[in-house]
N, CA and C atoms as an extended XYZ file, in Angstrom:
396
Properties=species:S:1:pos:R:3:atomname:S:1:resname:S:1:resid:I:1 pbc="F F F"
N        27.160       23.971       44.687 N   UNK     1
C        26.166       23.982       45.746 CA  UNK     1
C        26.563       22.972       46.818 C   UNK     1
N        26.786       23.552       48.086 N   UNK     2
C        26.971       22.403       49.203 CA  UNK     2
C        26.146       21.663       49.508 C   UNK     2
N        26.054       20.733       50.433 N   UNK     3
C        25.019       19.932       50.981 CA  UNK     3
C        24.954       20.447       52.637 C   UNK     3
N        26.118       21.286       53.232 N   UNK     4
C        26.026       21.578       54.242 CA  UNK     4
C        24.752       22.526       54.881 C   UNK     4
N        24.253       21.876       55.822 N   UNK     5
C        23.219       22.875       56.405 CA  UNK     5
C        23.549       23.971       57.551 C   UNK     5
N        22.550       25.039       57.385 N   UNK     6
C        22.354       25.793       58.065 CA  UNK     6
C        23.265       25.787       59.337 C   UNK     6
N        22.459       24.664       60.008 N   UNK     7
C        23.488       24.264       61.621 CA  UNK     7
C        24.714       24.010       61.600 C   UNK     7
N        25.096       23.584       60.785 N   UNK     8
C        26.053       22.982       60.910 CA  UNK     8
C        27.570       24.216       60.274 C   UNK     8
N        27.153       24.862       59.682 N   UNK     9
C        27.331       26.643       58.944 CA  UNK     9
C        27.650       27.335       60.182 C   UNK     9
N        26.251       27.723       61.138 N   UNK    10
C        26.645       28.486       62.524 CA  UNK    10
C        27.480       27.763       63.452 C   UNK    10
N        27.607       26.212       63.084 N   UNK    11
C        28.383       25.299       64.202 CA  UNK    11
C        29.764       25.816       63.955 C   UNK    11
N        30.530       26.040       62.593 N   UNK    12
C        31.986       26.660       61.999 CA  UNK    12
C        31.925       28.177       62.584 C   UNK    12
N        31.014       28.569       62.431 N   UNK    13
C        31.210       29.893       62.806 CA  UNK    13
C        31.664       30.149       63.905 C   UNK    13
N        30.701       29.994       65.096 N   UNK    14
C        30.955       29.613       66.530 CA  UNK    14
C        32.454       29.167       66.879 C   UNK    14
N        32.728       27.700       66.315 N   UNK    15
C        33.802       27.300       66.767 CA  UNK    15
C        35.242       28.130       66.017 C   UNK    15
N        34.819       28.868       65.189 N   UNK    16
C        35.967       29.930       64.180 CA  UNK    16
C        36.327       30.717       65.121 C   UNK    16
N        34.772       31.154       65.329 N   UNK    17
C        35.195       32.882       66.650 CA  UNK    17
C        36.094       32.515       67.144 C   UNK    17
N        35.562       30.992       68.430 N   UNK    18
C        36.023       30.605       69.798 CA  UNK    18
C        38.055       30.275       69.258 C   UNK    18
N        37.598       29.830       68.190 N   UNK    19
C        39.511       29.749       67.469 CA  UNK    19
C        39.962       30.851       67.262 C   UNK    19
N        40.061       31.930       67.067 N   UNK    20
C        40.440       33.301       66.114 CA  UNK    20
C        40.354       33.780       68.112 C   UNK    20
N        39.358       33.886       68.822 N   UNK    21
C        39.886       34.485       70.348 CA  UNK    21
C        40.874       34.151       70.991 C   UNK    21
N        40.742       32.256       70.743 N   UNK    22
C        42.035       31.720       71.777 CA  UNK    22
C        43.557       32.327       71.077 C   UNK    22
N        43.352       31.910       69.799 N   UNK    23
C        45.063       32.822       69.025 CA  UNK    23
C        45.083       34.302       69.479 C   UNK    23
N        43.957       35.107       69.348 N   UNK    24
C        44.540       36.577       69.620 CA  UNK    24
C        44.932       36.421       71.472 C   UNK    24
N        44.153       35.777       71.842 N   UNK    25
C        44.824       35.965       73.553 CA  UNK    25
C        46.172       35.088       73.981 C   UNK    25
N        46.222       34.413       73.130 N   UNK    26
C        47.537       33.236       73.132 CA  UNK    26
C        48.772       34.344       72.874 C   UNK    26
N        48.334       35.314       71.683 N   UNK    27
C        49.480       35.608       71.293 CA  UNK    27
C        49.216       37.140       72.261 C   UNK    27
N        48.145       37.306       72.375 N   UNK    28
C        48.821       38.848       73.445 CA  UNK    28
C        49.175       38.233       74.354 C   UNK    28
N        49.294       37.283       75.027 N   UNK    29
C        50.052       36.598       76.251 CA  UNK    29
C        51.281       36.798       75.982 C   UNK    29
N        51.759       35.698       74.611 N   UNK    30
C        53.154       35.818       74.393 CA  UNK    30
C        54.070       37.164       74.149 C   UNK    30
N        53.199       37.989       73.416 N   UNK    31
C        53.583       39.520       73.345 CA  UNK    31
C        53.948       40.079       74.757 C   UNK    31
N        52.957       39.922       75.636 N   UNK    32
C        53.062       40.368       77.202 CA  UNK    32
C        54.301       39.777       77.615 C   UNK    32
N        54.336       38.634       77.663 N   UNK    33
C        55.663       37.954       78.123 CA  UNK    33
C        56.997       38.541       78.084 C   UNK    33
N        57.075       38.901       76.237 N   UNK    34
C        58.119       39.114       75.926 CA  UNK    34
C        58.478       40.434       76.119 C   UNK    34
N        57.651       41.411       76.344 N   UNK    35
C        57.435       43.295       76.140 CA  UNK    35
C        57.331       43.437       78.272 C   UNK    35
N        56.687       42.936       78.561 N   UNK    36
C        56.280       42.969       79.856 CA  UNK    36
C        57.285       42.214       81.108 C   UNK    36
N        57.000       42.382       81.925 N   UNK    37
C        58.210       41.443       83.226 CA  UNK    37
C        56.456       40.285       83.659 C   UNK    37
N        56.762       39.687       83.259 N   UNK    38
C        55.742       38.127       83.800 CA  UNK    38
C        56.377       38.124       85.169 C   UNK    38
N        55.643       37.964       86.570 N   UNK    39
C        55.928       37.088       87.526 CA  UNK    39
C        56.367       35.847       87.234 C   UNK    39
N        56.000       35.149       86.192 N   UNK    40
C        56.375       33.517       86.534 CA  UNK    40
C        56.488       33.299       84.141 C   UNK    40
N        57.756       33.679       84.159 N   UNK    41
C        57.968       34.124       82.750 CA  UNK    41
C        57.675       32.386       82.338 C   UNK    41
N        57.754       31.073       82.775 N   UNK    42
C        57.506       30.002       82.565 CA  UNK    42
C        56.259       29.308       82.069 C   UNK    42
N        55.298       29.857       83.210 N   UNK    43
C        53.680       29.473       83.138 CA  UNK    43
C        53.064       30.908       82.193 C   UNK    43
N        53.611       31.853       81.815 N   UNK    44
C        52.969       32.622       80.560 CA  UNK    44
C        53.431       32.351       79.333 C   UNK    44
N        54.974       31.227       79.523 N   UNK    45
C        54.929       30.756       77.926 CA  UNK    45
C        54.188       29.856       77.777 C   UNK    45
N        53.730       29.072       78.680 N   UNK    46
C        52.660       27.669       78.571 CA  UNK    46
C        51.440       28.323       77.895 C   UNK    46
N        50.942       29.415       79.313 N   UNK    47
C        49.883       30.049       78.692 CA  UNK    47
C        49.766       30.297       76.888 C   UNK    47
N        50.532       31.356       76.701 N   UNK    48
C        50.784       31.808       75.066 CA  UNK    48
C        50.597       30.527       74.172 C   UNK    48
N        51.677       29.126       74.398 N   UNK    49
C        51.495       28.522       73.451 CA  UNK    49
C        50.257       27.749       73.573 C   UNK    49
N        49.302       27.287       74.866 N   UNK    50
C        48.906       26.633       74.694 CA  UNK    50
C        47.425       27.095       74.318 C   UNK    50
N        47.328       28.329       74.215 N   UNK    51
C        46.073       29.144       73.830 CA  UNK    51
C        46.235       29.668       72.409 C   UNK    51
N        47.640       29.512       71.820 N   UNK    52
C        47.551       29.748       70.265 CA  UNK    52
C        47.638       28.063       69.846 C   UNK    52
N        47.953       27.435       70.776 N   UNK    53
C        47.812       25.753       69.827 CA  UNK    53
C        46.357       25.554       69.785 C   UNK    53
N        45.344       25.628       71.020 N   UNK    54
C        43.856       25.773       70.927 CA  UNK    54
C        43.071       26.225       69.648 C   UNK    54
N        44.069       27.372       69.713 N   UNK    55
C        43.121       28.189       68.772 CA  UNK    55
C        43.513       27.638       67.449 C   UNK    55
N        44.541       27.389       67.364 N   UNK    56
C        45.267       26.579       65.404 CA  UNK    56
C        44.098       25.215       65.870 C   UNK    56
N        43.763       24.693       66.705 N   UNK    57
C        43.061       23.333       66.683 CA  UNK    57
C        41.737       23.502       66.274 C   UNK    57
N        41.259       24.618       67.170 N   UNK    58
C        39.698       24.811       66.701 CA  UNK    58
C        39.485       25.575       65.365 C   UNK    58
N        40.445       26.053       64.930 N   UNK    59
C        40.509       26.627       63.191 CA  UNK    59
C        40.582       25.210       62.245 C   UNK    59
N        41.313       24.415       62.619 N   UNK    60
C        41.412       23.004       61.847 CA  UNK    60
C        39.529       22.150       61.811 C   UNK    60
N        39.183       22.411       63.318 N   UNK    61
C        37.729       21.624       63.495 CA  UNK    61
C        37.030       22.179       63.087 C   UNK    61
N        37.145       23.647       62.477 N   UNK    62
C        36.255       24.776       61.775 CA  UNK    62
C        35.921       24.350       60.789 C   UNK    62
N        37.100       24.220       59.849 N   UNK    63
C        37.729       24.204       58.367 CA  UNK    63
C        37.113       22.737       58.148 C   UNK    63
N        36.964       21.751       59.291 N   UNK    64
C        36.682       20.646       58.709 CA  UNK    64
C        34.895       20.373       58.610 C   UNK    64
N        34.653       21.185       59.593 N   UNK    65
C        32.951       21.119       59.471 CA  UNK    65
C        32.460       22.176       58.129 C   UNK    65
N        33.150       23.136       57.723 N   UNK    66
C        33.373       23.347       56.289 CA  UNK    66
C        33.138       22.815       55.111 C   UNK    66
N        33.812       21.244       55.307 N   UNK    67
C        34.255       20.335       54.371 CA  UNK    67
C        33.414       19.226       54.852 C   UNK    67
N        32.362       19.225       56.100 N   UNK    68
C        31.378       18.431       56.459 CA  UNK    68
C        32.038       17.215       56.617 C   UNK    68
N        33.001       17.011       57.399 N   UNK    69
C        33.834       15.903       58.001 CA  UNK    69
C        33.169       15.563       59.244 C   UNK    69
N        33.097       14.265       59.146 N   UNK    70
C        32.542       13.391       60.302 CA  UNK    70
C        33.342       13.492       61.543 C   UNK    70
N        34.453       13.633       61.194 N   UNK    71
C        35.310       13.778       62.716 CA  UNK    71
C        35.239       15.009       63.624 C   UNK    71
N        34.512       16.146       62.693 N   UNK    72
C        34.493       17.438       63.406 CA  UNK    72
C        33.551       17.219       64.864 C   UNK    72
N        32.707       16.331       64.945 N   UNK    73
C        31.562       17.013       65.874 CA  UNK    73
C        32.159       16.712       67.267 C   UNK    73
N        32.476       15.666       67.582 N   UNK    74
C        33.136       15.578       68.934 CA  UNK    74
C        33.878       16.495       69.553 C   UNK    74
N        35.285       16.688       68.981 N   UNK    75
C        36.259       18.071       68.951 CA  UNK    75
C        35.224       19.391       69.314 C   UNK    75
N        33.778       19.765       67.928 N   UNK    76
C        33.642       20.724       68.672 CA  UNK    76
C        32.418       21.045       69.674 C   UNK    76
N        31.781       19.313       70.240 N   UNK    77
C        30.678       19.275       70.879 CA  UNK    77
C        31.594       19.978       72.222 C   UNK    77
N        32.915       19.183       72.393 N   UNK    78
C        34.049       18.755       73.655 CA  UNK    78
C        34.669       20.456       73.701 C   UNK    78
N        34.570       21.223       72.469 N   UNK    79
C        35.240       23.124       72.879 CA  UNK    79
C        33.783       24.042       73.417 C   UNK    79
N        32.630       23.506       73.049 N   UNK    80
C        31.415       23.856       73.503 CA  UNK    80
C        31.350       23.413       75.372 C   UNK    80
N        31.469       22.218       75.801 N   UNK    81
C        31.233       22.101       76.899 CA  UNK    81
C        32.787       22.790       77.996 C   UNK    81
N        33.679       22.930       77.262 N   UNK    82
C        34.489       23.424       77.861 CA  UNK    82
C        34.343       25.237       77.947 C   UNK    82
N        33.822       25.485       77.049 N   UNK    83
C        33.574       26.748       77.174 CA  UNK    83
C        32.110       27.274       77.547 C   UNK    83
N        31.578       26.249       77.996 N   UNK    84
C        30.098       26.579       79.082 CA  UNK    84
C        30.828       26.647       80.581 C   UNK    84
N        32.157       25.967       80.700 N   UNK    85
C        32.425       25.583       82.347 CA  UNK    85
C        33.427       26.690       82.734 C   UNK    85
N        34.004       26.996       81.530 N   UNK    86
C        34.818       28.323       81.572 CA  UNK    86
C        33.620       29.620       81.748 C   UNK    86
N        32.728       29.296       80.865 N   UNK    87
C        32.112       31.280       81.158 CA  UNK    87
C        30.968       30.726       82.775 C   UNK    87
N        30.571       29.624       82.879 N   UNK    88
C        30.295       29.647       84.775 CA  UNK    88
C        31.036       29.972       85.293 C   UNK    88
N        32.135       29.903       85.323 N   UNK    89
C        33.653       29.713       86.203 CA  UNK    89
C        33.379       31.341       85.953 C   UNK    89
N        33.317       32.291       85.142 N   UNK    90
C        33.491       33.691       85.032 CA  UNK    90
C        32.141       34.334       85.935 C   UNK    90
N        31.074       33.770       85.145 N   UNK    91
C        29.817       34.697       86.224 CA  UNK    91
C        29.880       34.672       87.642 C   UNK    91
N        30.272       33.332       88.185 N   UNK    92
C        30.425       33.144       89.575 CA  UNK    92
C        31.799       33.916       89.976 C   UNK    92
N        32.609       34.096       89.075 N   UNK    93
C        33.638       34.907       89.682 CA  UNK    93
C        33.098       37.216       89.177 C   UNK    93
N        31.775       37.201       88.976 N   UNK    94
C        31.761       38.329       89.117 CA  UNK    94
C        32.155       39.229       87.581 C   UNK    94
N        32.354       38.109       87.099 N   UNK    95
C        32.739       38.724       85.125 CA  UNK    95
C        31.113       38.170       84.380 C   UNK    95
N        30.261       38.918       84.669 N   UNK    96
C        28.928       38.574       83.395 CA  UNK    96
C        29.016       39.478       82.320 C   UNK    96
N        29.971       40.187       82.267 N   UNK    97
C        29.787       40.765       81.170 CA  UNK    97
C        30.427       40.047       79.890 C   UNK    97
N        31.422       39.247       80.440 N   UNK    98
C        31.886       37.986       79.371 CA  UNK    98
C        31.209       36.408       79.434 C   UNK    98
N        30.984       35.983       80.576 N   UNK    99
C        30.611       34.814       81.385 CA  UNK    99
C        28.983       34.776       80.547 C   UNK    99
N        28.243       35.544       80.219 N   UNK   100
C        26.810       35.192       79.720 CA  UNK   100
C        26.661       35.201       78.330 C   UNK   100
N        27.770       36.660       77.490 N   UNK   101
C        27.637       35.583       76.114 CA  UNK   101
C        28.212       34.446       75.989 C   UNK   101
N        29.701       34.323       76.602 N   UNK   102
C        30.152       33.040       76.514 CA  UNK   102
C        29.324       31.731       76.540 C   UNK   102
N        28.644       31.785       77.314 N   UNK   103
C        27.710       30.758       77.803 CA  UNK   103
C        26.342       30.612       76.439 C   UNK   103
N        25.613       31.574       76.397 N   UNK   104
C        24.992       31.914       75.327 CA  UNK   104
C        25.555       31.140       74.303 C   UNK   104
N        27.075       31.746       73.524 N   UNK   105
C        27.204       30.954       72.405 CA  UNK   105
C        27.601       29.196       72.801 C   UNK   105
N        28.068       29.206       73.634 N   UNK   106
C        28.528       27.748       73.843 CA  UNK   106
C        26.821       26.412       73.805 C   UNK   106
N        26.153       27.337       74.053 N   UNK   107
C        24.609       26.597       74.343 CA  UNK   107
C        23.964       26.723       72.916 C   UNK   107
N        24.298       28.092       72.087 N   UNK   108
C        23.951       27.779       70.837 CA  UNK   108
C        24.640       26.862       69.480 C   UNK   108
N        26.004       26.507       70.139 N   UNK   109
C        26.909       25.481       69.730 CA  UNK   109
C        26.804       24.351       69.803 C   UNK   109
N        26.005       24.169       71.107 N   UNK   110
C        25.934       22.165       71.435 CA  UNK   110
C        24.661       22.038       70.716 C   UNK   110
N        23.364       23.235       70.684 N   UNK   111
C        22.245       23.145       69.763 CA  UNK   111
C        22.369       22.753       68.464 C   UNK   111
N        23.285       23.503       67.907 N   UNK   112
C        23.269       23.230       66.383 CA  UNK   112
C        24.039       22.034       66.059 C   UNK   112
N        25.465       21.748       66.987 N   UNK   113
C        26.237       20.690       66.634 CA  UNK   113
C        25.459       19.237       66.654 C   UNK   113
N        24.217       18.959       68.426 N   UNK   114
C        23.768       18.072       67.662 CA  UNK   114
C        22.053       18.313       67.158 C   UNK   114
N        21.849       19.040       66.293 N   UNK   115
C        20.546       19.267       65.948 CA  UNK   115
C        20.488       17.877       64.758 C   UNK   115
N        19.280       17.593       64.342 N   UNK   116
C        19.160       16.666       63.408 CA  UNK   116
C        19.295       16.821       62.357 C   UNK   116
N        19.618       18.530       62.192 N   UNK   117
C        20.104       18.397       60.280 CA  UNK   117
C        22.240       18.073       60.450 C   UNK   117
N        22.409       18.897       61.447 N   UNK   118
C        24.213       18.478       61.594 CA  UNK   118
C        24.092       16.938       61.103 C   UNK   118
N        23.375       15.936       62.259 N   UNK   119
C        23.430       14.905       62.245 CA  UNK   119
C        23.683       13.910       61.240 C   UNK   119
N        22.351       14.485       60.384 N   UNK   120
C        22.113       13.797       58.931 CA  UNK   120
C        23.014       13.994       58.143 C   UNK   120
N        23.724       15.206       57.961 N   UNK   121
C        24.770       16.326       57.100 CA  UNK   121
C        25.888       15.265       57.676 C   UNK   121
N        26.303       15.575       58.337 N   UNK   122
C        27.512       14.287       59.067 CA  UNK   122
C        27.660       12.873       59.257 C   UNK   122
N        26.473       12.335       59.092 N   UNK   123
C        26.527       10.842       59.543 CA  UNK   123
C        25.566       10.161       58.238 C   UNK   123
N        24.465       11.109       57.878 N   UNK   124
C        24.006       10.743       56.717 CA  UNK   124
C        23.220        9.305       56.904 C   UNK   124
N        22.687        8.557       55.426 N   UNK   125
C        21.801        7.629       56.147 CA  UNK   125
C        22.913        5.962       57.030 C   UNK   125
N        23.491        6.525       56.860 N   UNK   126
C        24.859        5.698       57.615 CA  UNK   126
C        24.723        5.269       59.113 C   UNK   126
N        24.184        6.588       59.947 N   UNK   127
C        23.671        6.146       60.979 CA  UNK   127
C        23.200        5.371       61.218 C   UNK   127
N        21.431        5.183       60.534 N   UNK   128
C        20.868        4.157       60.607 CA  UNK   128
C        20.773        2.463       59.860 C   UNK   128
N        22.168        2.659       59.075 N   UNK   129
C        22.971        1.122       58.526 CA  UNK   129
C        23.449        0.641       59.507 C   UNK   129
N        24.393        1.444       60.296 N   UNK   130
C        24.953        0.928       61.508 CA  UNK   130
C        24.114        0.488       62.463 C   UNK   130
N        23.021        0.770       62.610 N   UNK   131
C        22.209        0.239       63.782 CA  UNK   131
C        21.175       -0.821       64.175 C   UNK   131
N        21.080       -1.161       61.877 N   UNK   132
C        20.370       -2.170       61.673 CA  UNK   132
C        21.004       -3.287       61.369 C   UNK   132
């Protein structure tokens, strides 16, 4: 039986998806690259690797809120706010059909990451040792 809660359950999930998307688009990049003529064959290998290294990172911050590691929440408070500024960046460019769930889950990500059961689940009564 875990001790992990609820929130902190949909917090892995969330940040799994957002990992498991960046690898599949990392690597259809690199596929494109290699099958396709790239304009700028340089900045689509950046692209490829640096959207399958994302995605191996946020599978690691997954795996660790899993295992209810204290180090996870920052990593995935910090892929939540980056991926609220990415799906604005999309609605204002005329993409809501990606730009509003994006946003959606990224807002149900910073909810649960810091809700007060994550908190407790992660920091435990430790928090409040440190403060007294």
């Amino acid at each position: 039986m875990s001790n992990r809660p609820m929130t902190l359950t949909i917090a892995a999930a969330i940040t799994g998806l957002e990992g498991v998307t960046s690898l599949l688009l990392g690597g259809y990049v690199g596929v494109e690259t290699v099958v396709g003529r790239p304009s700028d064959v340089l900045s689509s290998i950046f692209v490829a690797g640096f959207g399958i290294l994302v995605g191996a990172a946020l599978l690691w911050v997954t795996w660790g809120m899993l295992q209810i590691e204290r180090w996870t929440r920052s990593p995935g408070v910090l892929a939540q706010i980056f991926a609220a500024v990415v799906a604005i960046t999309l609605i204002q460019s005329g993409q809501q059909a990606i730009g509003i769930p994006l946003i959606a889950v990224a807002v149900i990500g910073l909810v649960v990451l810091l809700s007060p059961q994550t908190t407790h689940a992660l920091y435990g009564d430790q928090l409040y040792d440190d403060q007294g």
